[in-house]
C-alpha positions in Angstrom: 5.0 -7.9 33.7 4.7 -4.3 34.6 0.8 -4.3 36.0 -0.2 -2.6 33.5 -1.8 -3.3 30.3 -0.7 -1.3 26.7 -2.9 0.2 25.0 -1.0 -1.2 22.0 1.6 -4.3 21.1 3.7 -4.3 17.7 6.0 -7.5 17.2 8.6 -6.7 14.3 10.6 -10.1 13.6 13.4 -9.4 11.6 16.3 -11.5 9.7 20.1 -10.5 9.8 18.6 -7.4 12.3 17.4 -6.7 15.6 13.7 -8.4 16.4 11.8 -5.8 18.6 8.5 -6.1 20.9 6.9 -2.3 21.3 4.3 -2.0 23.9 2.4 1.4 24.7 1.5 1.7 28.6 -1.1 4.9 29.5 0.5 6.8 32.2 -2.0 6.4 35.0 -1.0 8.9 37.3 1.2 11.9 36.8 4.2 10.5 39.1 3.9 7.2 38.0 7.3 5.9 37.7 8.2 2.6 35.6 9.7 -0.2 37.5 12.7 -1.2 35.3 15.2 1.2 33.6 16.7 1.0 29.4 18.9 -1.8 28.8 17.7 -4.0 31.7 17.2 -8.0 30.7 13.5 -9.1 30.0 11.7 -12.1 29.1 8.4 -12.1 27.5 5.8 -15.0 27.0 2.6 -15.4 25.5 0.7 -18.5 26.5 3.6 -19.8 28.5 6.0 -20.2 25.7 9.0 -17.5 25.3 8.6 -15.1 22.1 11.2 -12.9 23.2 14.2 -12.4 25.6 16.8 -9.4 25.3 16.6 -6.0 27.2 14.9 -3.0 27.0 16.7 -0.9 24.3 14.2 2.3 24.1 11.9 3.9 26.3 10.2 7.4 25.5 7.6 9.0 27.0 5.0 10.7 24.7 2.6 13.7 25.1 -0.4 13.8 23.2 -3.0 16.4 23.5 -3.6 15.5 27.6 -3.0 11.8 27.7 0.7 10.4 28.2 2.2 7.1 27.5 4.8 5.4 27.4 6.1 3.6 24.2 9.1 0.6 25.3 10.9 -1.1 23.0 11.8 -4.7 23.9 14.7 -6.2 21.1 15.9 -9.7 21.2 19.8 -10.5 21.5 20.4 -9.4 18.3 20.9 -6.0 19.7 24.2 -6.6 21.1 25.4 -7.8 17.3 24.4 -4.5 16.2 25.6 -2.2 18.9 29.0 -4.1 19.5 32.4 -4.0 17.4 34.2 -6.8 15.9 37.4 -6.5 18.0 40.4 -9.7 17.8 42.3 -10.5 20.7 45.1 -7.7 20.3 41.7 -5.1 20.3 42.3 -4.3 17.2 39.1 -2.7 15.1 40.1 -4.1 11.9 38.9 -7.6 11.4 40.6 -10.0 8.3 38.4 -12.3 6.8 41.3 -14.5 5.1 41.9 -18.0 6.3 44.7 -18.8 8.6 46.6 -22.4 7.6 46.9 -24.2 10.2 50.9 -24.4 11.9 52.2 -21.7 10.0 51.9 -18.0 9.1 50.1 -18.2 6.0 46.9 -17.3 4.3 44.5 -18.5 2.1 42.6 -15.9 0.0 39.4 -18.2 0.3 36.3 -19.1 3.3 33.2 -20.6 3.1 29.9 -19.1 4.8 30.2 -21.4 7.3 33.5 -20.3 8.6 33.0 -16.7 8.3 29.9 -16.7 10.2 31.8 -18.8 13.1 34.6 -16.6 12.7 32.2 -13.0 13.2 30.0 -14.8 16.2 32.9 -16.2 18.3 33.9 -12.1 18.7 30.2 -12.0 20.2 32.0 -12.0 24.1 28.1 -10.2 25.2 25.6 -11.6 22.6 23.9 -13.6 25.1 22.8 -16.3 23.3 24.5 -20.0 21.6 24.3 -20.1 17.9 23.5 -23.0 15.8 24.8 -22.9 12.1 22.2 -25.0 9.2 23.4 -24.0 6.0 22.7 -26.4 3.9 24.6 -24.7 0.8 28.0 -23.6 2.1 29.4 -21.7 -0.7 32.7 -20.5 -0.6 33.5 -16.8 -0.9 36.7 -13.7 -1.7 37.6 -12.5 2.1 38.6 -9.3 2.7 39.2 -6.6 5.8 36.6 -4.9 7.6 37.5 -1.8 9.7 35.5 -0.2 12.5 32.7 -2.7 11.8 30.3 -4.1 14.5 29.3 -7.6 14.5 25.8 -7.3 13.2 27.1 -5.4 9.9 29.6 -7.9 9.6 27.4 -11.0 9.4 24.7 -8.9 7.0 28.0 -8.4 4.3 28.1 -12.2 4.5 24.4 -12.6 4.1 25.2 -10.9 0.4 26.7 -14.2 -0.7 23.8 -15.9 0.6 20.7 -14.2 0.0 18.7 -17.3 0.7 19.7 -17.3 4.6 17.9 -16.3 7.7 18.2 -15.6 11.3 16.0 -16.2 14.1 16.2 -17.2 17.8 14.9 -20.3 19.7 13.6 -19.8 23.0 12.4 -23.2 23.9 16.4 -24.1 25.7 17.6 -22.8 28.9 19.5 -20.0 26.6 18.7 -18.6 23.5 20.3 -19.6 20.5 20.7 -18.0 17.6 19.6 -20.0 14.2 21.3 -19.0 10.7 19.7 -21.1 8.1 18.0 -21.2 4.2 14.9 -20.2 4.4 13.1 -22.8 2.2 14.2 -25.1 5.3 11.6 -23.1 7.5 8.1 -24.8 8.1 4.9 -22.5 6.4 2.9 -21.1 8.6 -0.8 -19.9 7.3 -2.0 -16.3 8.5 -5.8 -15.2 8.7 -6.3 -12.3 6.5 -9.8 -12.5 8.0 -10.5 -12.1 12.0 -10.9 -15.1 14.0 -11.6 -16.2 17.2 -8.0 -15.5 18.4 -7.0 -13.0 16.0 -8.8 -9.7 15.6 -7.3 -8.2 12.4 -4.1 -8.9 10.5 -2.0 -6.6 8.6 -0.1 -8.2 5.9 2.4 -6.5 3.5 4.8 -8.1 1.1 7.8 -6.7 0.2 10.2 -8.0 -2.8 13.6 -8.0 -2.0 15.7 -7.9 -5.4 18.2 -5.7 -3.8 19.5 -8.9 -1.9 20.0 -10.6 -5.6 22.8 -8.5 -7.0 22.8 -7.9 -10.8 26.5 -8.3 -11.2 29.2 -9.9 -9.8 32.6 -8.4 -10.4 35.9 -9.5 -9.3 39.0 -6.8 -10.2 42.4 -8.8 -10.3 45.4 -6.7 -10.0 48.4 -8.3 -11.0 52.2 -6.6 -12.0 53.1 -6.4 -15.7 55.5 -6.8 -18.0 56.6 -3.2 -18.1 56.4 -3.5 -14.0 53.5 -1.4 -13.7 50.4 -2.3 -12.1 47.4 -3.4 -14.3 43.8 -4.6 -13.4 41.7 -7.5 -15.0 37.9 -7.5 -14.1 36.2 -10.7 -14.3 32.1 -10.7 -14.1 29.0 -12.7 -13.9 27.3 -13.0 -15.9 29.4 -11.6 -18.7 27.6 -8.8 -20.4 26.8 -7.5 -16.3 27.2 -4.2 -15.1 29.1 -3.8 -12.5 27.8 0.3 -12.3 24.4 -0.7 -11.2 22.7 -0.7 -7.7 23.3 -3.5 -5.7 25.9 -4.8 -7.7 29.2 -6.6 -5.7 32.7 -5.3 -6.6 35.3 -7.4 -4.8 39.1 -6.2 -5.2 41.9 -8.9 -5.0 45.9 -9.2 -6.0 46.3 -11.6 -9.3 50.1 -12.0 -7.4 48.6 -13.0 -4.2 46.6 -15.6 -5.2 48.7 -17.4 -7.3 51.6 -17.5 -4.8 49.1 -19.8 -2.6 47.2 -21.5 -5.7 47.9 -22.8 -9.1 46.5 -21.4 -12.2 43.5 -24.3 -11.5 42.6 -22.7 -8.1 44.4 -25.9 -6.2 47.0 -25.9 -3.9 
């Protein structure tokens, strides 16, 4: 790629979050100059098959005693979910999650995964890649309005209501495509701990992630009382929850609201 070989290579894949390739190059010559610039396109392959195509999104030079280098940062399409704002088409930064009906101007106060993902992707005008949806357990769940968010940090607030799904991109099409699906649908792989023939050493470490399993689940109704004043019902799961503790989700919705679109058994 650059006629050079690093010194070092770090793949970091990541879920919901920007995958990155970091390569250290020596500097050879003190006017050596490198021959592409941040945010140009790349595409790199190991063994002839694609592991990772994006831009560059980093490059720093580093001074160490009296050896240079330089450290790049390759990072897949993800990038652009992360560094671009959810905008509608009147350019507005606030973003509704609710449900249109369909030939009229009303709402419904519910959305599945499945249409909230869609809904946060098809802002994506520059994520340059397709994206292919396999959730095999669309759950519905409470829309609300986002402000200022960008695309990436709206699809990770999904992600809370589903912490069984996963992102990753396929490279083997003429464009990348993103993949949202459960994990357990995934095919293990098996990783020497011990070198091999093609792998000189392997780093492994496990981390659990019981922040994306929230203790409580807490929805606050507000609804109008008798008296006319405004009073608030909170609902939880499961019932002797906190709602205080870290991690926990507290979602805010109008008792009025909903029941103007839904009777008192959630129908229609």
């Amino acid at each position: 790629m650059l006629g050079l070989k690093p010194s070092s290579l770090t793949h970091d894949q990541q879920s919901f979050s920007s995958s990155t390739i970091t390569a250290v190059y020596p500097v050879r010559t003190l006017g050596e100059v490198l021959p592409f610039q941040q945010f140009d396109t790349v595409s790199i392959s190991q063994n002839g098959n694609t592991i990772l195509s994006g831009l560059v999104s980093s490059i720093e030079k580093t001074y160490s005693g009296s050896s240079r280098a330089w450290k790049i940062v390759f990072s897949d399409p993800w990038y652009w979910l992360d560094n671009c704002f959810a905008l509608d088409s009147e350019w507005k930064p606030v973003f509704s999650m609710w449900n249109k009906v369909s030939g009229g101007g009303g709402i419904i106060p519910k959305i599945s995964i499945a249409s909230a993902l869609s809904r946060v992707l098809n802002l994506a005008k520059h994520h340059p890649a397709d994206y292919e949806l396999r959730i095999s357990d669309d759950k519905m769940l409470i829309p609300w309005n986002a402000s200022c968010d960008t695309i990436g940090s709206l699809l990770q607030s999904i992600r809370h209501w589903s912490p069984r799904m996963v992102t990753y991109y396929d490279y083997s099409g003429a464009r990348p495509k993103l993949i949202i699906t459960d994990y357990d649908a995934l095919t293990p792989i098996a990783l020497p701990l011990q070198p091999t023939a093609t792998v000189k050493s392997m780093d492994v470490s496990l981390v659990p992630r019981g922040d994306l399993v929230p203790p409580c689940v807490a929805i606050v109704a507000e609804t109008t009382g008798s008296n006319g004043y405004r009073v608030s019902y909170l609902s939880k799961y499961p019932e002797d929850g906190d709602p205080t503790l870290p991690h926990s989700i507290v979602y805010r919705t109008s008792v009025d609201f909903y029941y103007s679109k839904y009777s008192s058994t959630g129908s229609r």
